[in-house]
N, CA, C and O atoms as CSV, one atom per row, in Angstrom:
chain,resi,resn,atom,element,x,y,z
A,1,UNK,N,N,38.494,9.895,3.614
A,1,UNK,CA,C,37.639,9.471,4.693
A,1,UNK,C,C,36.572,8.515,4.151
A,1,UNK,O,O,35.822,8.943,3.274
A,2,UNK,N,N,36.449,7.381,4.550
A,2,UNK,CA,C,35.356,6.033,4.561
A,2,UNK,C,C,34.033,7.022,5.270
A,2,UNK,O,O,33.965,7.602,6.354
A,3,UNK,N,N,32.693,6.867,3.690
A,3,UNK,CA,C,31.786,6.536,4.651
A,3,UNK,C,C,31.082,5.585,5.574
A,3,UNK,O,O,31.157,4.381,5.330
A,4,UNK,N,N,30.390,6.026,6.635
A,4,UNK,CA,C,29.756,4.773,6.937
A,4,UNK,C,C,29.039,3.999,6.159
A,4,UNK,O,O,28.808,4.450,5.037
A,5,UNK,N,N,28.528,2.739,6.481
A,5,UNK,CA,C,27.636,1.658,5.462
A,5,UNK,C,C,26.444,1.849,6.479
A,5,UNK,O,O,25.569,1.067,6.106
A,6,UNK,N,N,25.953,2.633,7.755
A,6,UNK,CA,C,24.378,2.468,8.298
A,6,UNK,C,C,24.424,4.030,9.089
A,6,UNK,O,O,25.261,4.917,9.252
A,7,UNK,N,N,23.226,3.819,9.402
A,7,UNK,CA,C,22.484,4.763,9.929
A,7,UNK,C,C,21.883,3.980,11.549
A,7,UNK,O,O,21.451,2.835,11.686
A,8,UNK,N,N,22.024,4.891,12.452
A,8,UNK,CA,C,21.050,4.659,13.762
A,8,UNK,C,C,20.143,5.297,13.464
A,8,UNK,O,O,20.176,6.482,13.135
A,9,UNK,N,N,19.159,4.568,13.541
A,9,UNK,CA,C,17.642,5.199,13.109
A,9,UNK,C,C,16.715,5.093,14.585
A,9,UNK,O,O,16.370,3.945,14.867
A,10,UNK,N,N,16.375,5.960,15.346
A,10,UNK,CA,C,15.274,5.905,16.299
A,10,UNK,C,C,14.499,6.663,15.703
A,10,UNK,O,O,14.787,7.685,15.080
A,11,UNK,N,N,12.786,5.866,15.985
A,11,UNK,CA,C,11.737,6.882,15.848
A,11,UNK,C,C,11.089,6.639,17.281
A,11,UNK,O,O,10.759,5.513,17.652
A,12,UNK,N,N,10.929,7.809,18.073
A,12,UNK,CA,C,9.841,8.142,18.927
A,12,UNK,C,C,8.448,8.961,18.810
A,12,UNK,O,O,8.062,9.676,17.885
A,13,UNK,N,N,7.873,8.666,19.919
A,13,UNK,CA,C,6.423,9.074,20.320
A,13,UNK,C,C,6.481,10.096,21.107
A,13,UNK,O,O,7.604,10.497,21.414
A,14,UNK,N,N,5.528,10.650,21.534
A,14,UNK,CA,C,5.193,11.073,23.128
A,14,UNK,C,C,5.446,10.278,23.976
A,14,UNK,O,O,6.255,10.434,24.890
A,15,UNK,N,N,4.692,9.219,23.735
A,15,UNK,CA,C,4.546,7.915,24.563
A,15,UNK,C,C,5.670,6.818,25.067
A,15,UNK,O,O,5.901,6.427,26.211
A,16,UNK,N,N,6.542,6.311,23.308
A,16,UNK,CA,C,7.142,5.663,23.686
A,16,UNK,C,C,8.382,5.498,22.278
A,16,UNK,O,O,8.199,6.020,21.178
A,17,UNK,N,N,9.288,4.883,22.548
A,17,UNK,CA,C,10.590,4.789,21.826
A,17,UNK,C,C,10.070,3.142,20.823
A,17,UNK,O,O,10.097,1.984,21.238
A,18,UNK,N,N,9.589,3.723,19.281
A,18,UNK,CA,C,8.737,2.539,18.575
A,18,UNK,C,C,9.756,1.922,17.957
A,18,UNK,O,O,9.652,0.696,17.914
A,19,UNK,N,N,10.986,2.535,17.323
A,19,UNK,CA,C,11.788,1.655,16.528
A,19,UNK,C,C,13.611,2.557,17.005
A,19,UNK,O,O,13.833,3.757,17.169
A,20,UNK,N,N,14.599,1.343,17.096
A,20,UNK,CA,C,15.820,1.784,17.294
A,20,UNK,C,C,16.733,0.400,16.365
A,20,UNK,O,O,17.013,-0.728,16.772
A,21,UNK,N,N,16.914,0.812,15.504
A,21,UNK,CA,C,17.715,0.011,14.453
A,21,UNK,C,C,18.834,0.400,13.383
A,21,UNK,O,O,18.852,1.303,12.546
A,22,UNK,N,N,19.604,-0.425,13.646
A,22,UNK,CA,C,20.629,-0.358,12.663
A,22,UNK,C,C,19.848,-0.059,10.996
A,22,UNK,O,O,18.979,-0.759,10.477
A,23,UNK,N,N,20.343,0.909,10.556
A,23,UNK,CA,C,19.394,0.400,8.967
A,23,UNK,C,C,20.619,1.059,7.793
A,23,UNK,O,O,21.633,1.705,8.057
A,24,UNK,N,N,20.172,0.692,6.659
A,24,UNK,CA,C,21.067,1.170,5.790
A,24,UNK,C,C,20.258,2.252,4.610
A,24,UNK,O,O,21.062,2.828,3.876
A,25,UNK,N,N,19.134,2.500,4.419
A,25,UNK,CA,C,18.419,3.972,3.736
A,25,UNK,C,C,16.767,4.144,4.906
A,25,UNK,O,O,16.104,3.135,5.144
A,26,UNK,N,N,16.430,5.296,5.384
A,26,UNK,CA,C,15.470,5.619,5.650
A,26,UNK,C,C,15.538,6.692,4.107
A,26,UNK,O,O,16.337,7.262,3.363
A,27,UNK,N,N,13.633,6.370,4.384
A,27,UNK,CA,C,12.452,7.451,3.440
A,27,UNK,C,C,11.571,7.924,4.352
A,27,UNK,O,O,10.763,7.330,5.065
A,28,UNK,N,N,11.902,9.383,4.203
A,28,UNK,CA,C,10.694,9.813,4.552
A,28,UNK,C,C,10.069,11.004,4.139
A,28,UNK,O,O,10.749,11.739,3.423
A,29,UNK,N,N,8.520,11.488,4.533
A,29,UNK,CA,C,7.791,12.164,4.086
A,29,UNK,C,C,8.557,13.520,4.483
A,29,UNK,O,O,8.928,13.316,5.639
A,30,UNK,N,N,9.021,14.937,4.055
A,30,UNK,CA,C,9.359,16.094,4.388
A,30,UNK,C,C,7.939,16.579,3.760
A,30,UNK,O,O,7.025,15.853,3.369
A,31,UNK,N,N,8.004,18.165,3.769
A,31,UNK,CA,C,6.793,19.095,3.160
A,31,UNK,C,C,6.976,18.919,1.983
A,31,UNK,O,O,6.173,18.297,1.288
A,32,UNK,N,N,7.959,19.382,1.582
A,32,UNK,CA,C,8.234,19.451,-0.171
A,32,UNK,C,C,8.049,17.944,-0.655
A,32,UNK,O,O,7.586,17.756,-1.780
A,33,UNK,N,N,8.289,17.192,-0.093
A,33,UNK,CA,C,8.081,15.922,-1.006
A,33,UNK,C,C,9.212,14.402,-0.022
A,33,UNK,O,O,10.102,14.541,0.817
A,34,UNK,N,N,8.766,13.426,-0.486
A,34,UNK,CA,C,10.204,12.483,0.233
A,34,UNK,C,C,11.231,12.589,0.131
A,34,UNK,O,O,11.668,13.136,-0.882
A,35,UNK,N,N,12.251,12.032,1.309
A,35,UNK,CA,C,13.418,12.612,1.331
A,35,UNK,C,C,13.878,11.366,1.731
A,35,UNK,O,O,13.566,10.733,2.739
A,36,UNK,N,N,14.883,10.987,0.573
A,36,UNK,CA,C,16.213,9.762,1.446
A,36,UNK,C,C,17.107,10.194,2.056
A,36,UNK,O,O,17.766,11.203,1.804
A,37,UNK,N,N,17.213,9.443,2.944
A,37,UNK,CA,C,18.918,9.726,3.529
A,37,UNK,C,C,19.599,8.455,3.868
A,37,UNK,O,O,19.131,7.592,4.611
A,38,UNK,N,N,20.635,8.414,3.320
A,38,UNK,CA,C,21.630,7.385,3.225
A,38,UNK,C,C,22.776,7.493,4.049
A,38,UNK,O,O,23.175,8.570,4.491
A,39,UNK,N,N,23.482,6.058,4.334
A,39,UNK,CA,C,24.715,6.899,5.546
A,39,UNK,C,C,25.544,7.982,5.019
A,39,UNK,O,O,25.723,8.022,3.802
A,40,UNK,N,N,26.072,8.865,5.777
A,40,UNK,CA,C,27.151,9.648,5.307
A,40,UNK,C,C,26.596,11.338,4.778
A,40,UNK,O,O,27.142,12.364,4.371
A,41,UNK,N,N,24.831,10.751,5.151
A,41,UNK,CA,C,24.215,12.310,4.372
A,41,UNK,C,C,24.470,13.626,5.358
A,41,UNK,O,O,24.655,13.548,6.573
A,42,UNK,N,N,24.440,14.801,4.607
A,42,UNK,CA,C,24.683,15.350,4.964
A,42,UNK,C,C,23.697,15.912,6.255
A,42,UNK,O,O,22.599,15.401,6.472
A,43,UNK,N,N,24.263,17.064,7.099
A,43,UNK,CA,C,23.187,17.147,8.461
A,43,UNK,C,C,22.026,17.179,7.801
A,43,UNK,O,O,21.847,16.752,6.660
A,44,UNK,N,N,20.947,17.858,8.749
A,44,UNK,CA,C,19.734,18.438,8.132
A,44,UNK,C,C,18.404,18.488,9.125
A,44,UNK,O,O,18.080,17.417,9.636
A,45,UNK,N,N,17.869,19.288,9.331
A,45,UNK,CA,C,16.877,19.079,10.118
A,45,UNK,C,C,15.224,19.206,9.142
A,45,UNK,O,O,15.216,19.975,8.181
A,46,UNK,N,N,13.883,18.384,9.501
A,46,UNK,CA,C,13.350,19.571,8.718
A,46,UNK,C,C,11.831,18.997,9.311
A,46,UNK,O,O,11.775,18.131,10.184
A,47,UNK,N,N,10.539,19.665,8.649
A,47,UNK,CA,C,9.377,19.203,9.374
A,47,UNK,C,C,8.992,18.131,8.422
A,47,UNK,O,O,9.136,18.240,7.204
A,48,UNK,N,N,8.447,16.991,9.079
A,48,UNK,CA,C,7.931,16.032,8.961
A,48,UNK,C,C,6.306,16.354,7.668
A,48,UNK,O,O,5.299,16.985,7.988
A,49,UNK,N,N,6.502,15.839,6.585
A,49,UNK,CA,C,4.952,15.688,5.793
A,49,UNK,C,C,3.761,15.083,6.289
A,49,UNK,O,O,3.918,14.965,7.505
A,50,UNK,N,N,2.870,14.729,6.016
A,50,UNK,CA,C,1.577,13.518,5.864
A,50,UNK,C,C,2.211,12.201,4.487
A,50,UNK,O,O,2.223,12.158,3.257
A,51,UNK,N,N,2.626,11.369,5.547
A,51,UNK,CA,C,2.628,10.281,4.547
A,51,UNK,C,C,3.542,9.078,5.414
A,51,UNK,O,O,3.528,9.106,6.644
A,52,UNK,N,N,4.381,7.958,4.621
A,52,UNK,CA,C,4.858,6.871,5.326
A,52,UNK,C,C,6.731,7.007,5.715
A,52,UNK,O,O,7.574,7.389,4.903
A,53,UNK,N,N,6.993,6.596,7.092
A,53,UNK,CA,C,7.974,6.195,7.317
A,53,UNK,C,C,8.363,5.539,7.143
A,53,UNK,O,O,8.523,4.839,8.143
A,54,UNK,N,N,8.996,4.911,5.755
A,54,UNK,CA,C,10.021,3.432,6.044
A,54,UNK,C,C,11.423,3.649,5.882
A,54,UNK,O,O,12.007,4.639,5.442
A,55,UNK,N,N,11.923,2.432,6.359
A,55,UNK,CA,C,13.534,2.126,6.108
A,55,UNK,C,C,14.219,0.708,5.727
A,55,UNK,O,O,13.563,-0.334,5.716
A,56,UNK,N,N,15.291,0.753,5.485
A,56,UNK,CA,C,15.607,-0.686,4.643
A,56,UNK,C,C,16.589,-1.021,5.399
A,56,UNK,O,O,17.328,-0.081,5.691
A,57,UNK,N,N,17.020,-2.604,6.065
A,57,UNK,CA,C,17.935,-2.860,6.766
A,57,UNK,C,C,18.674,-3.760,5.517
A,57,UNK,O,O,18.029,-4.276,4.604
A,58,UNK,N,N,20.110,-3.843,5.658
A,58,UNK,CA,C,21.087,-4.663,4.983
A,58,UNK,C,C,20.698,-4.131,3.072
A,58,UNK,O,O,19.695,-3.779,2.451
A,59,UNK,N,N,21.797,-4.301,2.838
A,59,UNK,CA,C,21.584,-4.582,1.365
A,59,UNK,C,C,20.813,-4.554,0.522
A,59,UNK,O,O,20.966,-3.881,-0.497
A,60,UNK,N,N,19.351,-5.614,0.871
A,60,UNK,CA,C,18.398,-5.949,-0.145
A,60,UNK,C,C,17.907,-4.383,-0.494
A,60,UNK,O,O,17.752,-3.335,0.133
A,61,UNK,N,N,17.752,-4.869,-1.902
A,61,UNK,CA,C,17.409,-3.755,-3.188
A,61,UNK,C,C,15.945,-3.888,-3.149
A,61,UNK,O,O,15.285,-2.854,-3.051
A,62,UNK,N,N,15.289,-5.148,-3.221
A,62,UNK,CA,C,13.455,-5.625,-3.301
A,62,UNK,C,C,12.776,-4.436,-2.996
A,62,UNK,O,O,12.954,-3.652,-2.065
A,63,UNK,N,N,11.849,-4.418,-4.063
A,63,UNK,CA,C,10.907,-3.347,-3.088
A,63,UNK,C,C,10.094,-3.795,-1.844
A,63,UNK,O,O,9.365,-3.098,-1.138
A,64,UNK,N,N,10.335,-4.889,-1.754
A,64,UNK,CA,C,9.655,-5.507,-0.273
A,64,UNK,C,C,10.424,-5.675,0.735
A,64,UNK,O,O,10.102,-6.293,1.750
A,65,UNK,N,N,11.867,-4.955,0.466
A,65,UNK,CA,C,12.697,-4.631,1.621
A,65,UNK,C,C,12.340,-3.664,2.393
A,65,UNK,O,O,12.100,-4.073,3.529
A,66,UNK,N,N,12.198,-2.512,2.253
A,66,UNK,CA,C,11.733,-1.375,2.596
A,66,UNK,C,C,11.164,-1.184,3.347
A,66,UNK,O,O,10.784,-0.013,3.391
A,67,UNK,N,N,10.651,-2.152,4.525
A,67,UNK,CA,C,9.465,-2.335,5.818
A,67,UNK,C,C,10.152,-2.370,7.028
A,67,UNK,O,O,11.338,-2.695,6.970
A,68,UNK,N,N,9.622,-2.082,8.213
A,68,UNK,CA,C,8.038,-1.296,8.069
A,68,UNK,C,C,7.911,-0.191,7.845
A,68,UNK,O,O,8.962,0.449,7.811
A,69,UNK,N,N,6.658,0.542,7.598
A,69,UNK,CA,C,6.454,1.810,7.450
A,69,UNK,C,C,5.712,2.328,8.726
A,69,UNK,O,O,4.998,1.540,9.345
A,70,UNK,N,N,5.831,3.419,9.078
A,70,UNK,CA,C,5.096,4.203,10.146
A,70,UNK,C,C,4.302,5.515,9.085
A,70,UNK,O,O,4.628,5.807,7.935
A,71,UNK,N,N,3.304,6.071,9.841
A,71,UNK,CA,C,3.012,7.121,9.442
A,71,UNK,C,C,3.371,8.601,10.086
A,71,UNK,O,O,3.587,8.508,11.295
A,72,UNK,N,N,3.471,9.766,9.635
A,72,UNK,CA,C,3.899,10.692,10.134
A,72,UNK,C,C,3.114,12.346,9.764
A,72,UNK,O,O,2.584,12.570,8.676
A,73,UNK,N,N,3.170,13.191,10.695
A,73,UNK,CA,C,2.485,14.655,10.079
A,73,UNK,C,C,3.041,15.634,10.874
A,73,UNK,O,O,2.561,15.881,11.980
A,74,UNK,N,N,3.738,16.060,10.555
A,74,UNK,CA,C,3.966,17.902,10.909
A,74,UNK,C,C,4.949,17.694,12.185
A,74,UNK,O,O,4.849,18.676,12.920
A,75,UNK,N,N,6.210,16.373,12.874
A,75,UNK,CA,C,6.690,16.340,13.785
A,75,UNK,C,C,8.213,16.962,12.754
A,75,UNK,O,O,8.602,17.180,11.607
A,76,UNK,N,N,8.624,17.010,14.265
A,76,UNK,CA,C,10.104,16.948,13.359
A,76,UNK,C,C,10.781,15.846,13.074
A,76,UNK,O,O,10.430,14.699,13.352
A,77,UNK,N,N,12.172,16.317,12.281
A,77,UNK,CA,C,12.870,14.902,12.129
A,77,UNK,C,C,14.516,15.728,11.676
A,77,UNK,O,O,14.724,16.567,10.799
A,78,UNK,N,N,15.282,15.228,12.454
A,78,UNK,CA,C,16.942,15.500,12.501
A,78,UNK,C,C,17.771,14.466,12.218
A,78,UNK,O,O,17.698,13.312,12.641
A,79,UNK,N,N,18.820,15.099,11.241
A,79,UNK,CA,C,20.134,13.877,11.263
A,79,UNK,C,C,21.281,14.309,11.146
A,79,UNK,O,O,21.312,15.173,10.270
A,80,UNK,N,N,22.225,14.129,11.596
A,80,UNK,CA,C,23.679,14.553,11.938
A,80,UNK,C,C,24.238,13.351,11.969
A,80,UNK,O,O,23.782,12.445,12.666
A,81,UNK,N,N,25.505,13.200,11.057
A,81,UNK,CA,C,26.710,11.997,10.953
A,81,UNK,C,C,26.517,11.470,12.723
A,81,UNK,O,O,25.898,10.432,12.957
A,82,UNK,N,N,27.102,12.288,13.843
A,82,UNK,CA,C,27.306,11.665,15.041
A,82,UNK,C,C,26.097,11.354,15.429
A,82,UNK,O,O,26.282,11.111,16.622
A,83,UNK,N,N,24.945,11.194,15.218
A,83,UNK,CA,C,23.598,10.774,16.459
A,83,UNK,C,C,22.891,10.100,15.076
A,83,UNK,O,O,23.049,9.921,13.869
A,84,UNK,N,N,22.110,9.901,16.068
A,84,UNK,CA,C,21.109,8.987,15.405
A,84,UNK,C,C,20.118,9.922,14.827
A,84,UNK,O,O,20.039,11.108,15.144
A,85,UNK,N,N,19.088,9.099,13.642
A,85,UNK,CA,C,18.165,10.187,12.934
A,85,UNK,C,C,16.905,9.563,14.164
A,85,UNK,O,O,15.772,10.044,14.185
């Protein structure tokens, strides 16, 4: 079985739906510490840390790929192969 090469990444608000993009690694803050997830990772649900949301679209390696960042504290955050994180 082929993994995928992306991820559907939505992040929402209360308010409003801030980012819906194709991407190829989100980072983000968990309790224990940051957490990547790359396509193909396994499920996982877990609570959100104090610190930055970013993700990387296409390829580029740069560390100035990696934008934008959001900030985040104590929400949740889910990912499963079929839906989006």
């Amino acid at each position: 079985m082929m993994l995928p090469d992306s991820i559907e990444l939505e992040v929402v608000t209360p308010e409003r739906q801030v980012v819906k993009e194709t991407v190829s690694e989100v980072q983000l803050p968990a309790l224990a510490g940051y957490l990547g997830v790359l396509p193909g990772h396994a499920p996982l649900v877990t609570e959100l840390g104090v610190g930055e949301l970013s993700y990387r679209k296409g390829k580029d390696t740069s560390r100035d790929a990696a934008k934008p960042k959001f900030s985040s504290q104590g929400h949740p955050a889910a990912w499963s192969p079929s839906s989006s994180m």
